[in-house]
C-alpha positions as CSV (number, residue, x, y, z in Angstrom):
1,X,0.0,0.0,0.0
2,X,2.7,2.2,0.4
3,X,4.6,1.6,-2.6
4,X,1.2,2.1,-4.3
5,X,0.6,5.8,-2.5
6,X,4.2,6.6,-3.5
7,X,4.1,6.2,-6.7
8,X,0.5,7.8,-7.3
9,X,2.2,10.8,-5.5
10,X,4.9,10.6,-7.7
11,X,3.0,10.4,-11.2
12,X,0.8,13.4,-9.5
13,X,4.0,15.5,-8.8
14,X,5.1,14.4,-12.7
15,X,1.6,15.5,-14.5
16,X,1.7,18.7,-11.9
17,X,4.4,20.0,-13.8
18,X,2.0,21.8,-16.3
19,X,0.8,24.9,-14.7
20,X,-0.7,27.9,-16.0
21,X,0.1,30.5,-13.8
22,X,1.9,33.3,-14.7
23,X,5.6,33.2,-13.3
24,X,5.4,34.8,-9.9
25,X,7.8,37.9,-8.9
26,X,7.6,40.0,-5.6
27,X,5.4,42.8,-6.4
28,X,7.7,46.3,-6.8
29,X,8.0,48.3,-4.4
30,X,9.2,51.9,-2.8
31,X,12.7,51.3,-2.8
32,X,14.6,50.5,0.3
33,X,17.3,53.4,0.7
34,X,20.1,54.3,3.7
35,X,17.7,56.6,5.5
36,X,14.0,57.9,5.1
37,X,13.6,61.4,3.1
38,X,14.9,60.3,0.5
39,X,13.4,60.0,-3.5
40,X,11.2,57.1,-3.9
41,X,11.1,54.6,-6.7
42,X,10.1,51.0,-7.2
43,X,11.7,48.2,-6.9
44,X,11.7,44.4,-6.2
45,X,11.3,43.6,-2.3
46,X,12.1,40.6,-0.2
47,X,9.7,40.4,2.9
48,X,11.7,39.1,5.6
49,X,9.0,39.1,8.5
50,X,10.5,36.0,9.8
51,X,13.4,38.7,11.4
52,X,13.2,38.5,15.0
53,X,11.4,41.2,16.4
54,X,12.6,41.1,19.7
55,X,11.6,41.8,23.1
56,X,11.0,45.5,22.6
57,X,9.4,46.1,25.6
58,X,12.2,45.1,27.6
59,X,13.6,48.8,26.2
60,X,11.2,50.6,29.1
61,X,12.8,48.9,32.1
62,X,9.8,48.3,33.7
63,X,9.4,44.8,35.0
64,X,5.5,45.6,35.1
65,X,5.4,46.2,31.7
66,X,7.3,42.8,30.7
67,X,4.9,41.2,32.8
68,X,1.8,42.4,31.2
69,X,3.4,42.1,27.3
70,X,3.8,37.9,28.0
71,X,0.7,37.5,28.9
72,X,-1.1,39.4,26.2
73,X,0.2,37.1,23.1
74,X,-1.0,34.3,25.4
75,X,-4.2,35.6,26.7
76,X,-5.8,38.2,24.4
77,X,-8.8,37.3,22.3
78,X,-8.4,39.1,19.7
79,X,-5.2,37.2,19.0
80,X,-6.5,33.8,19.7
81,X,-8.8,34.6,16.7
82,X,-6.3,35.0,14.6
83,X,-4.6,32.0,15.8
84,X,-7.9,30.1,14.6
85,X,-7.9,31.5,11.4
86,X,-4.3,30.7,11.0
87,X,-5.6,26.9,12.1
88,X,-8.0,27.6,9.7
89,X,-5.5,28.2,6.9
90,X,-3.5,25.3,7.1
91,X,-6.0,22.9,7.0
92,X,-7.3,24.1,3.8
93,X,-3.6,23.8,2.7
94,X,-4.1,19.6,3.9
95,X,-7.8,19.5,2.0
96,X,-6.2,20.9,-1.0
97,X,-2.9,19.0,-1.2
98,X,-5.0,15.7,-0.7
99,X,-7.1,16.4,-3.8
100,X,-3.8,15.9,-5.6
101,X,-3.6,12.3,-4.6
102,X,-6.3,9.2,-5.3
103,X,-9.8,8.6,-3.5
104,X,-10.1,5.2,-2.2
105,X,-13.1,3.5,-0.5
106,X,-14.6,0.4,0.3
107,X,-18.4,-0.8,0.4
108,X,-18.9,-4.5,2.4
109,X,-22.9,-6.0,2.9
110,X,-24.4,-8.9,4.2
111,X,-28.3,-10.0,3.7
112,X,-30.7,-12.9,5.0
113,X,-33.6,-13.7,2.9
114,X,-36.4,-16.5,3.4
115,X,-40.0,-17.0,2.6
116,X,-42.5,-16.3,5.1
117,X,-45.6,-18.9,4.0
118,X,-42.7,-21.6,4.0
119,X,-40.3,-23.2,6.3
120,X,-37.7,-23.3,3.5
121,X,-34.3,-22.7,4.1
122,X,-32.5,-18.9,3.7
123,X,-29.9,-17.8,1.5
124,X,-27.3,-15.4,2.5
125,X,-25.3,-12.8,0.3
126,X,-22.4,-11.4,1.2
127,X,-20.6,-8.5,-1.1
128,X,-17.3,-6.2,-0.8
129,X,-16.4,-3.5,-3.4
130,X,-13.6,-1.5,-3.5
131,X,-13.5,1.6,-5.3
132,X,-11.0,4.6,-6.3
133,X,-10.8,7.6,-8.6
134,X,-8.2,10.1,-9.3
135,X,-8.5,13.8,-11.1
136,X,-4.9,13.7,-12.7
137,X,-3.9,17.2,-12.4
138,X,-2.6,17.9,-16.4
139,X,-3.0,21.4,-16.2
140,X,-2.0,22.5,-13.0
141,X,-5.0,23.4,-11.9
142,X,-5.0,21.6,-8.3
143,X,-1.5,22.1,-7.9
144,X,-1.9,26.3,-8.5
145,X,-5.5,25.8,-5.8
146,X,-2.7,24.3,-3.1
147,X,-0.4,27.3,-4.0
148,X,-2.6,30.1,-3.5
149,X,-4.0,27.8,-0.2
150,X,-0.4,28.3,1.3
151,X,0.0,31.7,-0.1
152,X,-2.9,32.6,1.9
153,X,-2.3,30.6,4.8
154,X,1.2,32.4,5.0
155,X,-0.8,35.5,4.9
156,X,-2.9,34.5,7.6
157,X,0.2,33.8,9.8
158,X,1.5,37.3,9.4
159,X,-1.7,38.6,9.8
160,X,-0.9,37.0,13.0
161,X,2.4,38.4,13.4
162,X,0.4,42.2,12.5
163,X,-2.1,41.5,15.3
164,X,0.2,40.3,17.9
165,X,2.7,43.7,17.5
166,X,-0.5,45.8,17.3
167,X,-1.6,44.2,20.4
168,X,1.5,44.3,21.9
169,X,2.1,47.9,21.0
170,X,-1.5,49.0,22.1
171,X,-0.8,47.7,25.6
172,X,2.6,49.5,25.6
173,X,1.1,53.2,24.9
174,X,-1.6,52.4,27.5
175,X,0.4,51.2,30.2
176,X,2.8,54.2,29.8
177,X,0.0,56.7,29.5
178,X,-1.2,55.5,33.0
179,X,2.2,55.4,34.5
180,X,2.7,59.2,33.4
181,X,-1.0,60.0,34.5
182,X,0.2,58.2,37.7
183,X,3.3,60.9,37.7
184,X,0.8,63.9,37.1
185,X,-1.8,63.0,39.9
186,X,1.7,62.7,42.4
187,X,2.7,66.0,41.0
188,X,-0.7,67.4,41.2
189,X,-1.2,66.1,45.1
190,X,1.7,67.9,46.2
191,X,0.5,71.1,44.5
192,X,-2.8,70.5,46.2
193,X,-1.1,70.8,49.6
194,X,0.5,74.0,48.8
195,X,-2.7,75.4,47.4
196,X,-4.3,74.5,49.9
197,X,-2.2,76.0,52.5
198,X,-2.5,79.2,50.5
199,X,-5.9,79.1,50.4
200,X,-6.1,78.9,54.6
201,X,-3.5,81.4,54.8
202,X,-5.3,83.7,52.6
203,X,-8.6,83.5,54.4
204,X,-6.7,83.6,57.7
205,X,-5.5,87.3,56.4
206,X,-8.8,88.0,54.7
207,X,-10.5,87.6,58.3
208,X,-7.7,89.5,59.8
209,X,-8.8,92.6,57.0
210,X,-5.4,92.2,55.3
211,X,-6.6,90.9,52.6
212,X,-9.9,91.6,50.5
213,X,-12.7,89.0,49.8
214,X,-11.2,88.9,46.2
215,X,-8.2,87.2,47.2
216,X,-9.5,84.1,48.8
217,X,-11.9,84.1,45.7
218,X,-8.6,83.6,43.5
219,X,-7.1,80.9,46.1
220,X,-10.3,79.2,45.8
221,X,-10.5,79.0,42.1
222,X,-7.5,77.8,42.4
223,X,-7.8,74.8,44.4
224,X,-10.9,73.9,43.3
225,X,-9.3,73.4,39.4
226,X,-6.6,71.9,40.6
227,X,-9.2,69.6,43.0
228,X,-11.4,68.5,39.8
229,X,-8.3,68.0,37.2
230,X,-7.2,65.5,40.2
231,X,-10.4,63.9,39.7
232,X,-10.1,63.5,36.3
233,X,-6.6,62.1,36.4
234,X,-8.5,58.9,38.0
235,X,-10.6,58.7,35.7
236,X,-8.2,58.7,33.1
237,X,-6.4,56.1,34.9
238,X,-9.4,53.8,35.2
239,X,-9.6,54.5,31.7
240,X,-6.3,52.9,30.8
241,X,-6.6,50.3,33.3
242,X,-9.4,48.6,32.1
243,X,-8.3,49.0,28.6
244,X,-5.2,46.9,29.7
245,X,-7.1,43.9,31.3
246,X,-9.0,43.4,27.9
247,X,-5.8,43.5,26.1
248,X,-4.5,40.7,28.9
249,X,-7.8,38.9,28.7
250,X,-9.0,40.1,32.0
251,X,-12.4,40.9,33.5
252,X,-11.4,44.6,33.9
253,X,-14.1,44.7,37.2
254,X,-11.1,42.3,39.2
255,X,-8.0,43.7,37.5
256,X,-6.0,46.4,38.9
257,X,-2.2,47.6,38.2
258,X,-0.9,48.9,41.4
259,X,0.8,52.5,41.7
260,X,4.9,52.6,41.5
261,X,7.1,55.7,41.9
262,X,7.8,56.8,38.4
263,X,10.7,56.3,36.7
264,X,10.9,56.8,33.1
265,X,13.1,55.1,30.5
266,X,13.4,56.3,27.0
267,X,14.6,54.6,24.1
268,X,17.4,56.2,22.1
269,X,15.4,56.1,18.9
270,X,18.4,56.5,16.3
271,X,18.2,59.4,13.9
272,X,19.1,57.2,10.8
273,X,16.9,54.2,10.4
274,X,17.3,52.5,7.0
275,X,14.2,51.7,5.0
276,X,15.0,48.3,4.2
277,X,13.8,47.4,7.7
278,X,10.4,47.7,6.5
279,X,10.4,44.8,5.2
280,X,10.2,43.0,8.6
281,X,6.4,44.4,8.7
282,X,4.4,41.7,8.8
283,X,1.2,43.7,7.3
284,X,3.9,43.9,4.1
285,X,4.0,40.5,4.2
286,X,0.9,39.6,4.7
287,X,0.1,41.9,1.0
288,X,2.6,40.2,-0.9
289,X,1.6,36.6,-0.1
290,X,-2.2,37.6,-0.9
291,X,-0.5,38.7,-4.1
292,X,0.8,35.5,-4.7
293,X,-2.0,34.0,-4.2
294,X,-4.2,35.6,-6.3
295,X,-1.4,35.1,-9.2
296,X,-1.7,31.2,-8.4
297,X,-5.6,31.8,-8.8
298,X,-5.1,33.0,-12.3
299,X,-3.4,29.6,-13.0
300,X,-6.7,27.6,-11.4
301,X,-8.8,30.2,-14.4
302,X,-6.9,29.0,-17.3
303,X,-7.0,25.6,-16.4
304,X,-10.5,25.7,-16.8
305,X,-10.7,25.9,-20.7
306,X,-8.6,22.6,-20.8
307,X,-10.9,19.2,-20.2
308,X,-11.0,17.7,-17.1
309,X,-9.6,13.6,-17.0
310,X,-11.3,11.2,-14.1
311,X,-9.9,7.6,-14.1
312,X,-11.7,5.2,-12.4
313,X,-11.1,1.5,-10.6
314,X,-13.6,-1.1,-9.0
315,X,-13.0,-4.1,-8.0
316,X,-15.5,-6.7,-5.8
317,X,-17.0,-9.7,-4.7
318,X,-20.6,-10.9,-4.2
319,X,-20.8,-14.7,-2.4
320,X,-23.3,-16.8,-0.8
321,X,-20.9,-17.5,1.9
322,X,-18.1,-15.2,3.5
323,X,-15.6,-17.9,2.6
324,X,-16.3,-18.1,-0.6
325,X,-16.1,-14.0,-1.1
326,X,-12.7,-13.6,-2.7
327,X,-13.1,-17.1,-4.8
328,X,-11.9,-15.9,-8.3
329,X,-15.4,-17.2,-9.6
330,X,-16.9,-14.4,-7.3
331,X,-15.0,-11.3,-8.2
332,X,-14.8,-8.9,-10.9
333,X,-13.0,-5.5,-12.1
334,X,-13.2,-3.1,-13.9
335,X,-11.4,-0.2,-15.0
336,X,-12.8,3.5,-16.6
337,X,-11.5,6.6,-17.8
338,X,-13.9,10.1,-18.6
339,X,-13.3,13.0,-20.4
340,X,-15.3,16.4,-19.8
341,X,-15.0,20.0,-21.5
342,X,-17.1,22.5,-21.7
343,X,-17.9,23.1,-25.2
344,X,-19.8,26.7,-25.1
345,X,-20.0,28.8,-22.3
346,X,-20.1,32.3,-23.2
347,X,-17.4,34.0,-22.2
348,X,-17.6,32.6,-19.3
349,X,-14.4,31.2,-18.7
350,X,-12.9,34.4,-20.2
351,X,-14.3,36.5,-17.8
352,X,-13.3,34.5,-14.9
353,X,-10.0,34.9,-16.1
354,X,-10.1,38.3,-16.5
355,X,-11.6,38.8,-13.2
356,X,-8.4,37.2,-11.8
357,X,-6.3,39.0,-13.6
358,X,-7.9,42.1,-12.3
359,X,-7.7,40.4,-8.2
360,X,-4.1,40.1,-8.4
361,X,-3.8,44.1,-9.8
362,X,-5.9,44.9,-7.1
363,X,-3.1,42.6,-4.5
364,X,-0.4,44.3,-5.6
365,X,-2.3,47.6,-5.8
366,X,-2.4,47.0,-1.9
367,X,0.7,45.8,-1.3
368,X,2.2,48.6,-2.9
369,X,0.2,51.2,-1.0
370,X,0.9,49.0,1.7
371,X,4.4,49.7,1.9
372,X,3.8,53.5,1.1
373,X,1.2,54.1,4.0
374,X,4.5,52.3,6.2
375,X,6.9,54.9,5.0
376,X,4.6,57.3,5.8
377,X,4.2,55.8,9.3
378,X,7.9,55.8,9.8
379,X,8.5,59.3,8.5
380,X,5.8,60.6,11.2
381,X,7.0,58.8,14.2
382,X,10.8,59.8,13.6
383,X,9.7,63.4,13.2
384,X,7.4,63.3,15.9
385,X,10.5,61.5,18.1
386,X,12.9,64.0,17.1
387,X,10.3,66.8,17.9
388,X,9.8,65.7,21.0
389,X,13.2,65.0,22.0
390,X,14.0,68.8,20.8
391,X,11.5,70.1,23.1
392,X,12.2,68.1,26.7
393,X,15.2,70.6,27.2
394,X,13.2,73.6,26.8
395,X,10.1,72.0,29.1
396,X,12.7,71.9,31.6
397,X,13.8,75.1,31.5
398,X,10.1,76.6,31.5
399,X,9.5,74.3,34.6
400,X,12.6,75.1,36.1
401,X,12.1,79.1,35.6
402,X,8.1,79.1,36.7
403,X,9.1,77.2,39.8
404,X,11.6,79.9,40.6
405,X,9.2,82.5,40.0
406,X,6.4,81.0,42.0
407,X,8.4,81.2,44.8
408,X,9.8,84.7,44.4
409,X,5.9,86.1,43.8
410,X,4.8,83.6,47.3
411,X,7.6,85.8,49.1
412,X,6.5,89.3,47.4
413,X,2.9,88.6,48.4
414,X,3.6,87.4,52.2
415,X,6.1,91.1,52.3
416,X,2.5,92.5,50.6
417,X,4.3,94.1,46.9
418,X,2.1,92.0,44.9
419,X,-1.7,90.9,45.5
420,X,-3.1,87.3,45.4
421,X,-4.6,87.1,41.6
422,X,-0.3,87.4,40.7
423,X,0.2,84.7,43.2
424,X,-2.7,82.9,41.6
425,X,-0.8,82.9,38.5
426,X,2.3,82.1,38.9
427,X,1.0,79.3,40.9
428,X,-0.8,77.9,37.8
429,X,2.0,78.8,35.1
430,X,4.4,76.9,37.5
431,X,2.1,73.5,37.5
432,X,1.2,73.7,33.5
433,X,4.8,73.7,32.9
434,X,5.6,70.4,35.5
435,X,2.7,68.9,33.9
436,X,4.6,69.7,30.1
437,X,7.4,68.1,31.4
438,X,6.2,65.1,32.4
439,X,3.5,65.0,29.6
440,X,6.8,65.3,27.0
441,X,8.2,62.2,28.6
442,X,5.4,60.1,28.2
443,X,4.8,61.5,24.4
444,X,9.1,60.4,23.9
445,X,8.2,56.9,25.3
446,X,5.2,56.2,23.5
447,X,6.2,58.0,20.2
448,X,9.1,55.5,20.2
449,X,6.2,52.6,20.6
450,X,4.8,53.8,17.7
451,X,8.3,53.8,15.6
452,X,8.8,50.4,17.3
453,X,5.4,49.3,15.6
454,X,6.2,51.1,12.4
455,X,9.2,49.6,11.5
456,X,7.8,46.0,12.8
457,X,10.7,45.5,15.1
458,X,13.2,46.9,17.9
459,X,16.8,48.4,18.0
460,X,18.9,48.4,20.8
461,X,20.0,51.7,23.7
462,X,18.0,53.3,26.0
463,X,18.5,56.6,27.6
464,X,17.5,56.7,31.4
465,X,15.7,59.8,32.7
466,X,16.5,58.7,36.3
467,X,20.1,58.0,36.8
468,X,19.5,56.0,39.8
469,X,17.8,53.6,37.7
470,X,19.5,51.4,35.7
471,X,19.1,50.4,31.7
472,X,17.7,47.2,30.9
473,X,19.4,44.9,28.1
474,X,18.0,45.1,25.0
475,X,17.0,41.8,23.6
């Protein structure tokens, strides 16, 4: 039996060889170059999704983070979707390859028969057939259907790979958008106290007739601002909190991320980043194997005007007696053989043709604006990483030089030179410009997320923000 499978596979593999598929060649595409900004053109890419990506993550030195990023390609539904559909994918790949190869079945019965006016005796029949048909595959039509099966089920697969970094990327942003909401509502209580202290001393002075009733109006303003954007920083937090257990796979009503004192890493994005690393997307990927497929489908079309071959082979028994059933007086075989094409149809076949012609322009239509949308991605991310890197020294120096001058105007008010409503605002100028700073942070960390996601992959360095902490490895 084996012998017999092997060489049905191997005349398969031998009238395979016909195929009417056009010759496929990776789509064109923007040509990879030393740097971004640079002029455009098309040319011939080689996908190479199968680069590791890397434990990106690890870049943030945050062992909470790592935590969370293991369990989400384990955990989160979306991704176990795509899993499925991957499944999915290969299976059809197994249906489709086994077409190639023979059909074989077997029919066995057994009957009793008698007379029921007489007491004569019964007869018994017993019967076994054995059947099998093969579709020889002279035009390459079931080998191109298997093609275009893999093709797609290696676009499934990075579809996958798309989700999985999406996910992954999603949960990054979040959890650093909490941890620097986490940093403003630490900032924001120790404000609180000093506005609050203001806000005593001021009506302490107001009752005293130092001051007018003016003045604690301005201190109260004050606090109670500061009071509701304290409010709002938890609800921004719950926000991002429960957004994070469904990206885990966590009923976000018993999942909670506890508070840690805040100490932000920031990758060193590097100025330079070479195109060519764009091929490591696995969305890019995922176009150009849909494009291959649908250039394997054209082959399926144009085997269609060629007529389809069916072979045929029966052998069986029928007996009166089991032990009699393979007796060579018992037993017959036969063999067959059928020819069918379609004679008038039309244009039928034509415009199926055609209509695959036009499904794989309209793949590589996508994968080419695939890979443009990327570039754009890219270009955004390192200009938004650059501005934002640009701007942290001069956040610093606005925080540095409002906290000075909240100070000096807290001193000229207590020696009475200025009144509250100046107090008031350097008060407020010297917490927008904290709050800048830290908000700059968290734009550098998760602007170099998005680069991360962009360019379907990690690099290696990190600066550290706190000098006390120390850089994690990158992987």
């Amino acid at each position: 039996m084996t012998r017999r499978l092997a060489f049905a596979t191997a005349v398969s593999a031998l009238l395979a060889g016909c195929s009417f598929a056009p010759p496929y060649h990776v789509p064109t595409s923007v040509a990879p170059v030393a740097a971004f900004k640079s002029d455009p053109g098309w040319v011939p890419s080689q996908p190479s999704d199968a680069v590791a990506k890397g434990a990106w993550w690890q870049l943030f030195g945050d062992d909470a983070l790592d935590a969370l990023e293991t369990r989400v390609a384990i955990t989160n539904q979306n991704l176990a979707y795509y899993r499925a559909n991957y499944a999915q994918a290969l299976s059809v790949v197994r249906v489709d390859q086994a077409a190639l190869l023979p059909t074989v079945g077997v029919t066995a019965s057994g009957t009793r028969t008698g007379a029921i006016s007489t007491h004569g005796p019964a007869s018994s029949t017993f019967s076994a057939i054995g059947t099998a048909s093969w579709e020889p595959d002279l035009w390459g039509a079931l080998t191109n259907t298997k093609r275009a099966a893999a093709a797609t089920a290696q676009a499934t697969a990075a579809q996958l790979a798309n989700a999985t970094l999406s996910a992954q990327g999603t949960l990054a942003t979040d959890y650093l958008e909490l941890r620097g909401i986490d940093a403003q509502a630490a900032m924001l209580d120790t404000t609180l106290v000093s506005y609050r202290r203001s806000y005593d001393v001021t009506r302490n002075q107001y009752n005293a007739g130092r001051v007018s009733s003016a003045d604690v109006d301005s201190a109260r303003v004050t606090l109670a601002n500061a009071e509701a954007q304290r409010r709002d920083f938890d609800r921004q937090r719950a926000a991002d909190e429960t957004a994070i257990a469904v990206l885990v796979g966590e009923n976000p009503s018993a999942f909670t991320i506890p508070k840690l004192a805040w100490k932000p890493v920031v990758p060193d994005v590097p100025a330079v980043v070479p195109s060519s690393v764009l091929e490591r997307r696995p969305d890019i990927a995922n176009a150009e194997r849909l494009a291959s497929a649908a250039n394997f489908n054209i082959g399926v079309e144009r085997a269609a005007f060629f007529p389809a071959v069916s072979l045929t082979a029966q052998a069986g028994s029928t007996a009166g007696a089991i032990g009699s059933l393979f007796g060579a007086a018992t037993s017959a075989w036969s063999l067959g053989a059928s020819v069918a094409e379609t004679l008038l149809d039309f244009g039928a076949r034509n415009a199926r043709v055609a209509g695959a012609r036009a499904a794989y322009d309209a793949a590589v239509a996508t994968y080419r604006q695939t890979v443009l949308n990327a570039f754009q991605e890219v270009e955004a991310n390192l200009a938004g990483v650059a501005a934002y890197r640009a701007e942290q020294m001069h956040y610093a120096v606005a925080s540095q030089a409002a906290d000075r001058a909240e100070k000096v105007t807290l001193n000229e008010y207590r020696a009475g030179t200025v009144d509250f409503t100046t107090v008031t605002a350097a008060e407020v100028t010297a917490y927008q410009a904290r709050s800048a700073l830290i908000q700059n942070t968290v734009n550098q960390q998760t602007s170099a997320v998005a680069v991360i996601e962009a360019i379907g992959g990690q690099w290696t360095g990190t600066v550290d923000l706190n000098p006390s902490t120390k850089p994690p490895v990158a992987q």
